[in-house]
C-alpha positions as CSV (number, residue, x, y, z in Angstrom):
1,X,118.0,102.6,115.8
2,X,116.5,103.2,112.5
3,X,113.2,104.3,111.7
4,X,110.9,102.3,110.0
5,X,109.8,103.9,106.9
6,X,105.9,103.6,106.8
7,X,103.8,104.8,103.0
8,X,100.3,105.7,103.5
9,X,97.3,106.9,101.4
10,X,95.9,110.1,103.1
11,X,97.2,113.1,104.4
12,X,98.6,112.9,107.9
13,X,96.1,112.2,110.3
14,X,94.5,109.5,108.6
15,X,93.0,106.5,110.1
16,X,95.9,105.0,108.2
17,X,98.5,107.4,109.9
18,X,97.0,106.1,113.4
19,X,97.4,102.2,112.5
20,X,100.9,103.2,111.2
21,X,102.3,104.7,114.6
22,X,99.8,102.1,116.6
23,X,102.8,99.8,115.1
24,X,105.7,101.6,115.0
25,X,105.8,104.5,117.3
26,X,108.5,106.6,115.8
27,X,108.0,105.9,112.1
28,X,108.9,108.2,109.2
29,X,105.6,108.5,107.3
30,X,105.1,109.1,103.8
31,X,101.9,110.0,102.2
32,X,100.4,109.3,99.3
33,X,97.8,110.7,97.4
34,X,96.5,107.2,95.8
35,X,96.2,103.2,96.7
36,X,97.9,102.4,93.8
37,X,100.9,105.1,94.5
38,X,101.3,103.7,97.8
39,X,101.8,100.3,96.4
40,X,104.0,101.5,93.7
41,X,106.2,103.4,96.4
42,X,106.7,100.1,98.0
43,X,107.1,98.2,95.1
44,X,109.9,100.5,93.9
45,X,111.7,101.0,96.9
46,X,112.2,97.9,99.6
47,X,113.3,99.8,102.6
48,X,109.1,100.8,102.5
49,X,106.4,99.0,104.0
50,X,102.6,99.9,103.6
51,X,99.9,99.8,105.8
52,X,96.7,100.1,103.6
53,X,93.2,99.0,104.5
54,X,91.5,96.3,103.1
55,X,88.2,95.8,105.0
56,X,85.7,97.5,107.5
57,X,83.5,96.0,110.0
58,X,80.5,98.4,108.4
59,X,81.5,99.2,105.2
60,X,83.0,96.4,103.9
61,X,86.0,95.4,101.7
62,X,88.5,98.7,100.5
63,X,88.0,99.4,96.4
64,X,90.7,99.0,94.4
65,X,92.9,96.7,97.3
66,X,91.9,93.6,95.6
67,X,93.1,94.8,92.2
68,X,96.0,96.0,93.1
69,X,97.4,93.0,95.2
70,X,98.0,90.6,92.0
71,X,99.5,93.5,90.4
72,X,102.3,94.3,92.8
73,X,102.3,90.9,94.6
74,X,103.7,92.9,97.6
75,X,104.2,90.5,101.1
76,X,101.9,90.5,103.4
77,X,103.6,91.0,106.6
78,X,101.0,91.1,109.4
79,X,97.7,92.6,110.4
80,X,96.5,95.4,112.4
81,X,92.1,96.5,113.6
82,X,91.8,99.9,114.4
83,X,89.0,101.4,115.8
84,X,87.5,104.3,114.0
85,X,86.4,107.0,116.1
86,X,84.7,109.9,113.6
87,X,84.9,113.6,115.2
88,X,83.4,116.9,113.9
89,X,85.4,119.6,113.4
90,X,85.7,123.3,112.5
91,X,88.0,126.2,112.7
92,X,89.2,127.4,116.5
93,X,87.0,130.4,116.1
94,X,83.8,129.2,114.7
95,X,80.2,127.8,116.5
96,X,78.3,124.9,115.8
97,X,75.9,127.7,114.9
98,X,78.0,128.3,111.9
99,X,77.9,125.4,110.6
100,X,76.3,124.4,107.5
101,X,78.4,121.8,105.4
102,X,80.5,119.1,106.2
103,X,83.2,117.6,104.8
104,X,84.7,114.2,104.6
105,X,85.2,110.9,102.5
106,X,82.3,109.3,101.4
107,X,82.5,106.6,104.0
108,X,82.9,108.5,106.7
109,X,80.0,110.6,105.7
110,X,77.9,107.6,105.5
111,X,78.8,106.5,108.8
112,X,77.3,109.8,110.5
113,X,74.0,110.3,108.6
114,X,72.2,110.7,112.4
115,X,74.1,114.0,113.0
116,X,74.7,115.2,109.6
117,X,70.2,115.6,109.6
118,X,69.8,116.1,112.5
119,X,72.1,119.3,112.5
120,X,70.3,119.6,108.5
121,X,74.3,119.9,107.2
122,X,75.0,119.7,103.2
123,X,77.4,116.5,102.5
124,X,81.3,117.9,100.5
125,X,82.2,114.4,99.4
126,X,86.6,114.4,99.7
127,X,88.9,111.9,98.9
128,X,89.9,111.5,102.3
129,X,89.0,112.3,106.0
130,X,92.3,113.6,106.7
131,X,92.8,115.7,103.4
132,X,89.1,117.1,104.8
133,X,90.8,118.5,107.6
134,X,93.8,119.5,106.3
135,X,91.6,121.6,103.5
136,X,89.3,123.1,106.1
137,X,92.2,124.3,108.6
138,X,93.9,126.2,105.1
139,X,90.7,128.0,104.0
140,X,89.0,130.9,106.1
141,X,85.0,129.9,105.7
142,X,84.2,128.7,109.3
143,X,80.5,127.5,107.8
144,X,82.3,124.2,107.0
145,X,83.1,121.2,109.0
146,X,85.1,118.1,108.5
147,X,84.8,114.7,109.9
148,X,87.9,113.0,110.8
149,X,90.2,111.8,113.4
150,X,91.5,113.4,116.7
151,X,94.9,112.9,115.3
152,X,93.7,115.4,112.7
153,X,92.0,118.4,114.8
154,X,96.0,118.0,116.7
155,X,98.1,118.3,113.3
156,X,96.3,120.6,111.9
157,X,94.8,122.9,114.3
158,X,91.1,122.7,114.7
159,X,88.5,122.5,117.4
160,X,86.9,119.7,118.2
161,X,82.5,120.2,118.2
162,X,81.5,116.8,118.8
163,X,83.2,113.5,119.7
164,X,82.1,110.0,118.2
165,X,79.3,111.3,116.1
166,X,79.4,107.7,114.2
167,X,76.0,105.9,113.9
168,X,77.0,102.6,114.9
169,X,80.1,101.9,117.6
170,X,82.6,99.4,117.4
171,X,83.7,100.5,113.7
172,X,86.8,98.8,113.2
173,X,89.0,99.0,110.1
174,X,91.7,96.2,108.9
175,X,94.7,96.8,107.5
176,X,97.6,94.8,106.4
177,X,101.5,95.7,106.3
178,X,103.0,94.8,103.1
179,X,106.7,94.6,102.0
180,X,108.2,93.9,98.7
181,X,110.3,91.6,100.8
182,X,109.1,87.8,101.8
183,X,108.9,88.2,105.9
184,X,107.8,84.8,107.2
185,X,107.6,84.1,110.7
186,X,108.3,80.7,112.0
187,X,106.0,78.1,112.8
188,X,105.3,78.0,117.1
189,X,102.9,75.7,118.0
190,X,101.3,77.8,120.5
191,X,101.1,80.5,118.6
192,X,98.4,81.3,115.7
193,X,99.1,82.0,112.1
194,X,97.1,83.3,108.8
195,X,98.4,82.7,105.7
196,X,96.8,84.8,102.8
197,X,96.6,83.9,98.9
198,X,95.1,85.1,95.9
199,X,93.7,82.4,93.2
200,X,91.7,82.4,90.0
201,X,90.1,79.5,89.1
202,X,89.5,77.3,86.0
203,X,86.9,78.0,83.9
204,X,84.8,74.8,84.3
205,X,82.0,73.0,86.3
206,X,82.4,73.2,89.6
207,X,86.2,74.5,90.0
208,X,85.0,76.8,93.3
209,X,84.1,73.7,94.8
210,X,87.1,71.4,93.9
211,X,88.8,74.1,95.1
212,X,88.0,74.5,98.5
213,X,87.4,70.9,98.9
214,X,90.8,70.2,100.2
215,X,90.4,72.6,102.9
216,X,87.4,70.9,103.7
217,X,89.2,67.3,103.9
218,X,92.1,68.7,105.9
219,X,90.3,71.0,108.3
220,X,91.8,74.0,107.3
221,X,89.3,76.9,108.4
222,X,88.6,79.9,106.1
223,X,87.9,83.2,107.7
224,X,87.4,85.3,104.3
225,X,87.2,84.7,100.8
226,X,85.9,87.2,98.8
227,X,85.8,87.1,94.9
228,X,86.2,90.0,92.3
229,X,86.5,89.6,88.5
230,X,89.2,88.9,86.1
231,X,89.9,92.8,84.8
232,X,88.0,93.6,81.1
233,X,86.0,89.9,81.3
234,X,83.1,88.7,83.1
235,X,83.6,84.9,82.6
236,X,86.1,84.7,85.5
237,X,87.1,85.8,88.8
238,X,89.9,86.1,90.9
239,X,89.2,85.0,95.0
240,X,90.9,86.2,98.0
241,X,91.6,84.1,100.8
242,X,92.8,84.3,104.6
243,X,92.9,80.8,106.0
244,X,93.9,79.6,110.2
245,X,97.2,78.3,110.0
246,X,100.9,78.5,108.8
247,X,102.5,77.0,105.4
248,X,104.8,74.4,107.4
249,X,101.5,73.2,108.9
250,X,100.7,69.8,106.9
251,X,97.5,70.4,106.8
252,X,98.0,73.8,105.6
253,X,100.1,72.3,103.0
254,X,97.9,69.7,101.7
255,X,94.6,72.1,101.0
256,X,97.0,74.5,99.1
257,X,98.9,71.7,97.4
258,X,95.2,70.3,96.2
259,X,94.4,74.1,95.7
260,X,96.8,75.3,93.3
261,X,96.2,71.3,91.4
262,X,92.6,73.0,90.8
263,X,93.6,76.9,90.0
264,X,95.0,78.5,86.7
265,X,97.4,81.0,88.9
266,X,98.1,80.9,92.7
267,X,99.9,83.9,94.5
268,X,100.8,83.1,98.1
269,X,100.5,87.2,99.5
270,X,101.7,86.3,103.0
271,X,101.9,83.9,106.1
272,X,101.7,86.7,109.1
273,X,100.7,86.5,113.5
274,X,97.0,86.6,113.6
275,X,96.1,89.7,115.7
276,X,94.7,89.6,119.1
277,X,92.0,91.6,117.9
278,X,90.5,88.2,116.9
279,X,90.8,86.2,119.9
280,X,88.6,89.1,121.5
């Protein structure tokens, strides 16, 4: 069997490397240093698909996913929560003792400010928690730490001080797996469906609103939309939107058709399985 070809952004080791084999076991990863070269890679070559973040149960929506979406238009091709478990580590030979900075991406940084003062470490902000790891295990000060994933400390060698030193539990990040290639599943009734879209509205009085009114009149149920603006202009934005339901549903149907009747562009990113992860 062949192996799926997976693009990341990260160093092996990311939280993006874990959802990646959580899906396909044996994949053949490629990293990337950037978002928008993981897109690109996709974009450019169709035997690739992506899994990339795009929100976070603490921290929010991903930067820069939104933007690059309309851009590449890649498929949305399902969804996938992973739980983010942050670990401290250091080099095989050094103390926590030793110990005086910490490295890590900003987020993950921010999601362990109770250890990081209690333990009085300095913050080194990296791109990513992976690439923190990987940097530590090649340089020799053992005064530095990194915060990142098990999957890390294994790759690349490092000891493991502390286990789930994030603030809050039940951090969960989720990402999407994207294709340049349309991958639609077919409608089963007993089965459950989100379909995906990115639209920019007219600019007039009260467009939002005749825009979502046709989800309202055929029961269509939202569970994100999310706007961010036009690129260079403030006097309109683009939303994103994940609705319950498939396209060959009629209600489904109807709220986009009365959508797009409302909208100056309409990009349909996807109609994937909705993950157990929200019947939970």
């Amino acid at each position: 069997m062949t192996k799926k070809k997976i693009a990341i952004q990260g160093e092996l080791g990311a939280y993006s490397h874990i959802a990646a084999v959580s899906l396909y076991e044996d994949a053949e990863i490629k990293t990337c240093a950037t978002f928008e070269e993981t897109f690109k890679h996709a974009y450019n070559d169709s035997n690739y698909k992506i899994v990339i973040p795009i929100e976070n149960s603490l921290a929010g929506r991903v930067a820069d996913i939104h933007y690059l979406l309309p851009k590449y238009k890649l498929q949305i091709h399902g969804e996938h929560f992973q739980a983010v478990e942050h670990n401290l580590l250091c080099k095989p030979e050094a103390k926590i003792e030793d110990i005086k900075y910490v490295r890590s991406h900003a987020q993950a940084i921010g999601q362990c400010q109770n250890l990081i003062h209690k333990r009085k470490f300095k913050p080194i902000i990296s791109a990513d928690t992976a690439g923190s790891a990987k940097d530590l295990a090649e340089g020799n000060d053992k005064s530095i730490a990194a915060i990142a994933s098990e999957l890390s400390a294994k790759i690349y060698n490092l000891k493991i001080l502390e286990k789930n030193i994030e603030d809050e539990k039940g951090n969960v990040t989720r990402f999407l797996v994207m294709g340049k290639n349309i991958e639609q599943p077919e409608f089963v009734d007993k089965k459950k469906f989100i379909t995906s879209c990115i639209f920019r509205v007219k600019s007039e009085p009260s467009a939002l609103y005749k825009c979502l009114g046709g989800f309202a009149t055929n029961q269509v149920n939202l569970t994100k939309l999310e706007s961010f603006s036009v690129k260079n202009t403030f006097d309109q934005a683009n939303f994103y939107l994940d609705l319950e339901g498939h396209l060959e549903q009629p209600g489904v149907k109807k709220a986009l058709e009365e959508l797009g009747f409302h909208t100056e562009t309409l990009d349909i990113l996807g109609v994937y399985e909705s993950s157990a992860f929200r019947q939970k």
